[in-house]
C-alpha positions as CSV (number, residue, x, y, z in Angstrom):
1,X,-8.7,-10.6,-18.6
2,X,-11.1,-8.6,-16.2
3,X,-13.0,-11.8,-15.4
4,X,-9.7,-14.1,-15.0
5,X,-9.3,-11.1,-11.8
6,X,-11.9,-12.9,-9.8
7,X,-10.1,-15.3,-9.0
8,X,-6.8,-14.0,-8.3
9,X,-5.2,-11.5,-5.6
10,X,-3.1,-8.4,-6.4
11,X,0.0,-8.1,-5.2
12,X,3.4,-6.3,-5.1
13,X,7.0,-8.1,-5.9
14,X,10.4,-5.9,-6.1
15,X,13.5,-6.4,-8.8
16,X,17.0,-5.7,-9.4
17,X,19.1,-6.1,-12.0
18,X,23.2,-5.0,-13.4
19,X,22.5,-3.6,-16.7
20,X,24.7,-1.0,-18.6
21,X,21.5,-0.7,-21.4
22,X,18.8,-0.8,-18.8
23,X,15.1,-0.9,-19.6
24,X,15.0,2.1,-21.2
25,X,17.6,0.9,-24.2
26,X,16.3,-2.3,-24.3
27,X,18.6,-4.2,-22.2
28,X,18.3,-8.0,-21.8
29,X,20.0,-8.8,-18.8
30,X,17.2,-11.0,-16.4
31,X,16.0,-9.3,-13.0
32,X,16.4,-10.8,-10.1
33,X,13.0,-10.7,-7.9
34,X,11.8,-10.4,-4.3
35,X,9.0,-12.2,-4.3
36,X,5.8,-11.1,-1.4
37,X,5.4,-13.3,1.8
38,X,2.0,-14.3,3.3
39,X,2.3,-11.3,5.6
40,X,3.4,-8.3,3.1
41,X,4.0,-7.5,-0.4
42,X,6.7,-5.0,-2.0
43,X,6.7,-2.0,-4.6
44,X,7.7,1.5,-5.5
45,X,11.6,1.1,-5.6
46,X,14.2,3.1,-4.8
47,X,18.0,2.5,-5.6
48,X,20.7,4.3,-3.6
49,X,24.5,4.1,-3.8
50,X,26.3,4.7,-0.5
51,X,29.7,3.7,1.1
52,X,30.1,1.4,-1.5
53,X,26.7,-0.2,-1.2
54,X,23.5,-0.3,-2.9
55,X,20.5,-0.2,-1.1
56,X,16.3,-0.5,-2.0
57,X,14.0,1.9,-0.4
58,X,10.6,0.4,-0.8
59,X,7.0,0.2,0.4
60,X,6.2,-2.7,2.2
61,X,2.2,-3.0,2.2
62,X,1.4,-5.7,5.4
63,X,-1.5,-7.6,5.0
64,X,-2.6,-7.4,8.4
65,X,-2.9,-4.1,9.2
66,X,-3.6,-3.2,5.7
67,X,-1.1,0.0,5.3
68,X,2.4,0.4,3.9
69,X,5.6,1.3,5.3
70,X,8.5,2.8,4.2
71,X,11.9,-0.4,4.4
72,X,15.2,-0.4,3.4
73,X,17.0,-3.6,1.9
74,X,20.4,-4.1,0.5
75,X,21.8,-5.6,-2.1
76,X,23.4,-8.9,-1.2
77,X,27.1,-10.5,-2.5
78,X,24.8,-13.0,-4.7
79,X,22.7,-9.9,-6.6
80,X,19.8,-10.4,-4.5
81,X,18.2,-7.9,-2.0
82,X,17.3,-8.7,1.8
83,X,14.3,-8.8,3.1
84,X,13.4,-5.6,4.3
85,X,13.9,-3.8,7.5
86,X,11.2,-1.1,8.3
87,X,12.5,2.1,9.0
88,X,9.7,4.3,9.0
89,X,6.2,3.4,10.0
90,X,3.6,6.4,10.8
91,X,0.3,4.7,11.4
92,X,-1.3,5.6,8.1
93,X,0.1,4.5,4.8
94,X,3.3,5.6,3.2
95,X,4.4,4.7,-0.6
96,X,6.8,5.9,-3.1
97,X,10.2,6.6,-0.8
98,X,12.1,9.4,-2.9
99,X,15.5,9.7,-1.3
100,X,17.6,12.6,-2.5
101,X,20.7,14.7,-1.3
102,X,20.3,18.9,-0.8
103,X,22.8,20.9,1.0
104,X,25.2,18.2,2.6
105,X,21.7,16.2,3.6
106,X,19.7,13.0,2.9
107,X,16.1,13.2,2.7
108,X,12.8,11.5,1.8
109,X,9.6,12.6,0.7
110,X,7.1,9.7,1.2
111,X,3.6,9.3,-0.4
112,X,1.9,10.6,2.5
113,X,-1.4,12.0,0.8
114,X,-3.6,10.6,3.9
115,X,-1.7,13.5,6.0
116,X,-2.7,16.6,3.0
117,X,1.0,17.0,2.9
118,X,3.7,16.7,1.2
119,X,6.1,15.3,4.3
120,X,10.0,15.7,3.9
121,X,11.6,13.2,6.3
122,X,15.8,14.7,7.3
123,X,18.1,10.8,7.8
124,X,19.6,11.3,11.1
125,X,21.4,8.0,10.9
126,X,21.5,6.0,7.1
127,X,19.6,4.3,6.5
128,X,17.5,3.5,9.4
129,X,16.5,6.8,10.9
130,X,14.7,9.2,9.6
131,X,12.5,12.3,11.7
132,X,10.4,14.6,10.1
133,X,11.5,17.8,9.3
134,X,9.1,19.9,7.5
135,X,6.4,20.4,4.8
136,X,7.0,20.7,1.0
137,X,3.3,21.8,0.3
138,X,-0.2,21.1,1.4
139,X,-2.5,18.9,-0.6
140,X,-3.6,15.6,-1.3
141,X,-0.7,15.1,-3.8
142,X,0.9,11.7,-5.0
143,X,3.9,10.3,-5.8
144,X,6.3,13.7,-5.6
145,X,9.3,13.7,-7.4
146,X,12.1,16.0,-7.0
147,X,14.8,17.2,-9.2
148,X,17.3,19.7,-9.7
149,X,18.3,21.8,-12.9
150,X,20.3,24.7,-13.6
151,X,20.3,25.2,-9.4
152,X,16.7,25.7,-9.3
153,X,14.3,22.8,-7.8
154,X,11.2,21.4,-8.4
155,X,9.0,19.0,-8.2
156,X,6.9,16.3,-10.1
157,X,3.8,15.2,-8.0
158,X,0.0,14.5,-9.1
159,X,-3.3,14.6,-8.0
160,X,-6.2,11.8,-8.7
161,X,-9.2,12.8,-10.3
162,X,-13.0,11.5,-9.5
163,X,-12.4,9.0,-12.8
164,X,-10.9,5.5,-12.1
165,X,-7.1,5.9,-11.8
166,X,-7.3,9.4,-13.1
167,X,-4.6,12.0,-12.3
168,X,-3.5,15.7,-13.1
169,X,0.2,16.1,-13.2
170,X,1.7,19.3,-11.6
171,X,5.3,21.1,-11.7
172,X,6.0,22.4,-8.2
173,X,8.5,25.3,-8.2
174,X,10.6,25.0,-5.1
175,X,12.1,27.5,-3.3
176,X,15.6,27.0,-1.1
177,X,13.6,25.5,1.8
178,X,12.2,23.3,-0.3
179,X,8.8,25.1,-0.3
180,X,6.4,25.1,-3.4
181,X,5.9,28.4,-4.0
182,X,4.4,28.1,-7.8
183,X,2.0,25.3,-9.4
184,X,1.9,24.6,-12.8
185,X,-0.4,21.6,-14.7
186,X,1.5,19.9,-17.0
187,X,-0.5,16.8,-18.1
188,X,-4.0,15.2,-17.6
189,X,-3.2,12.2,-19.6
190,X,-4.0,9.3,-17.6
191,X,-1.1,7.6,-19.6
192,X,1.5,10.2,-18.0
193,X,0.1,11.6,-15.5
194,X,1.5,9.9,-12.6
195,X,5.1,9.7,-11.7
196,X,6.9,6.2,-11.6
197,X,10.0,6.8,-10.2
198,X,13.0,9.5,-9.9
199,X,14.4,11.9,-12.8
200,X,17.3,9.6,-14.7
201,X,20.2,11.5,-17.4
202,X,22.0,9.8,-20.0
203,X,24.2,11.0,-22.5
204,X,21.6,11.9,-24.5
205,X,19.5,14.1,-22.1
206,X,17.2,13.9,-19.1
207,X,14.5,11.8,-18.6
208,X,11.3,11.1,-16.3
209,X,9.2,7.5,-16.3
210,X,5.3,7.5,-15.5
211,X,3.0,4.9,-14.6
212,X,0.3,4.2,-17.5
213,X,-3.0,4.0,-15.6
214,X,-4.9,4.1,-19.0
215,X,-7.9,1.9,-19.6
216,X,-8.9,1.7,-16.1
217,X,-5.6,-0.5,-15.1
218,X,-3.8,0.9,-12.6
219,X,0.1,1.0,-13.1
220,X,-0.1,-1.2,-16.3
221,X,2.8,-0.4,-17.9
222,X,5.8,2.5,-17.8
223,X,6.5,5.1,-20.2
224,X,9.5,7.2,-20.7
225,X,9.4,10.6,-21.8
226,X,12.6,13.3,-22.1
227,X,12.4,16.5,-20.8
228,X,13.2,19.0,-23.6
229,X,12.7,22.0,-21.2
230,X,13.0,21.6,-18.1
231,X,11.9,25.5,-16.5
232,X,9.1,26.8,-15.2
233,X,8.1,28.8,-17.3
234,X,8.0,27.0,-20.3
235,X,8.3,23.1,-19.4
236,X,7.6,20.5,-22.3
237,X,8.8,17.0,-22.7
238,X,8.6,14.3,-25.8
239,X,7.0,10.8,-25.4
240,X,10.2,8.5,-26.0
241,X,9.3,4.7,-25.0
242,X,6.7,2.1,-23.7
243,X,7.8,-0.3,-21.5
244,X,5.1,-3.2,-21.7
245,X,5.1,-5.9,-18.3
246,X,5.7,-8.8,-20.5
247,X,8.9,-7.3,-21.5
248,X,10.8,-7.7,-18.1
249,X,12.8,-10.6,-18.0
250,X,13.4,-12.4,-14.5
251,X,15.2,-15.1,-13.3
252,X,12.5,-16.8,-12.0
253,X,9.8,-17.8,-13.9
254,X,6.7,-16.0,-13.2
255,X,3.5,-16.8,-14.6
256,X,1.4,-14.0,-13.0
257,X,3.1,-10.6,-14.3
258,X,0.4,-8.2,-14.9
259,X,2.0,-5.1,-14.6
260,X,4.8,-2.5,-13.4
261,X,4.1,0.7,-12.3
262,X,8.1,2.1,-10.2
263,X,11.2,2.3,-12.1
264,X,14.3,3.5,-10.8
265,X,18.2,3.2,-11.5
266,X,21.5,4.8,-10.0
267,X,24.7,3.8,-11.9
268,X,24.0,0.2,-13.7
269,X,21.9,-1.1,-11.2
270,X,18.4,-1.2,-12.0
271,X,14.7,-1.8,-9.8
272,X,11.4,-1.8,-10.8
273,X,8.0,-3.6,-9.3
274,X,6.2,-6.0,-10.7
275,X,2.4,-6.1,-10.3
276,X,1.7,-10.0,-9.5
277,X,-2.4,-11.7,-9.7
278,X,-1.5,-15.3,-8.8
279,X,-5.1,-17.3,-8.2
280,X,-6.4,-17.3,-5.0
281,X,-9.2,-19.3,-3.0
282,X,-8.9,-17.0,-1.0
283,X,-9.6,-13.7,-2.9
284,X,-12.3,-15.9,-5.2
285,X,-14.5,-16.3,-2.4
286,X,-14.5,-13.0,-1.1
287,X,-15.1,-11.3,-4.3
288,X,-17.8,-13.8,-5.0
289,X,-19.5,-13.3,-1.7
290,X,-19.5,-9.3,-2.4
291,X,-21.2,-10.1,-5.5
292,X,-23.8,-12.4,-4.3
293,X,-24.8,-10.3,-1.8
294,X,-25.2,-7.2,-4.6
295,X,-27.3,-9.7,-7.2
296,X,-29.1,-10.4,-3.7
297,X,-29.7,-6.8,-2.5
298,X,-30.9,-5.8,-6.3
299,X,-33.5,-8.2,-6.1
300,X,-34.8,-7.8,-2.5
301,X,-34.7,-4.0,-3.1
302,X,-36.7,-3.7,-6.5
């Protein structure tokens, strides 16, 4: 599999589906995908439900100036989502577009570890305009997820570790500002250590999905997990479900699935991201060309 990689390219498509079962109960209903363009590629999903209308907030990685930005697409009339409008772009690169509601408010808390913060972005104007508003914490932390229980909030966010695709999983207390004021580790399993997407209820309880980054393969796979305490003070959860790649169905055929690392749902509708490695001349020759010149440097340098 590893040596099939040199001749493909990674890249990022986006999903969306109607399913009253959903991934986590084994629905079958197929997904309907946005596939990447020449000039950018999508992932990390969010669903929202407003004024009657759902939208996608997603990051849209450009190829050209090789950073991602934080869009916003809507769900046509056929089931299928726009192409994306951007509606925040910083300079440096933004992922992972949590959007939730506090006091009467929208925000977002971007991926925005190349800043040492943990930004929260205040929507003056849905969903196109967003300013930022203030600081959750300091730190090179990851994918942060909020969530609220019992009128207390908190916060799901990681940090990587020197190994490949490693990361420690913290629980941020929060206090009404929506300032970390306590820090708690809760995993350093790479196979749950890094959050794939927003806190989701059923009947049955609550729930939070990480990306498995296991074996050296970055967001291979998601696993679910339900939260059997959710307090500070004594936080613990149950492994519940593996979600393997080759288990999402989509419309489209699609040869090159390799993995999913984002999950995320509001009512029945459903988005995840699908990790694509279609060949590429392209990507061939330039990973061939890096290792020609290392076999040529180890030689030359003995």
């Amino acid at each position: 599999m590893k040596f099939q990689r040199l001749f493909t390219k990674t890249e990022y498509a986006v999903a969306c589906r109607f399913s009253k079962a959903g991934l986590f109960n084994d629905g079958n209903e197929p997904f309907a995908v946005l596939m990447p363009t020449e000039e950018e590629w999508y992932a990390d999903p969010f669903a929202v439900y407003k004024d009657g209308e759902y939208y996608v907030f997603m990051e849209v990685m450009s190829n050209s100036t090789g950073y991602g930005s934080i869009g916003v697409s809507k769900l046509d009339e056929n089931g299928e989502l726009t192409r994306p409008k951007i509606v925040l772009n910083t300079g440096s690169h933004l992922s992972f577009p949590l959007i939730f509601d506090y006091n009467g408010k929208t925000y977002m808390t971007p991926e925005s570890v190349a800043t040492g913060e943990i930004q929260l972005y205040e929507c003056i104007n849905f969903p196109d305009k967003w300013v930022l508003k203030d600081k959750i914490s300091e730190g090179l932390y990851c994918d942060t997820t909020i969530f609220e229980n019992n009128s207390k909030y908190f916060a799901f966010t990681s940090i990587e570790t020197d190994d490949l695709y490693g990361c420690n999983l913290f629980l941020l207390e929060l206090d009404e500002n929506l300032h970390a004021i306590r820090r708690k580790l809760i995993s350093t399993d790479y196979k749950i250590s890094r959050q794939a997407g927003n806190i989701f209820y059923t009947e049955d309880g609550m729930y939070r999905v990480a990306q498995n980054c296991d074996n050296g393969e970055y967001g291979y796979c998601l696993e679910f997990l339900e939260i059997t305490d959710a307090t500070f003070e004594s936080y613990s959860e149950k492994w519940v479900k593996t979600v393997l790649p080759q288990e999402i169905k989509t419309k489209e055929k699609i040869k090159s699935i390799a993995g999913t690392h984002t999950y995320n749902r509001v009512n029945d509708f459903e988005v995840v991201d699908l990790k694509l490695c279609p060949f590429s001349w392209k990507a061939t020759y330039l990973k061939f060309r890096i290792v020609f010149k290392e076999i040529l440097s180890r030689i030359f340098h003995r």
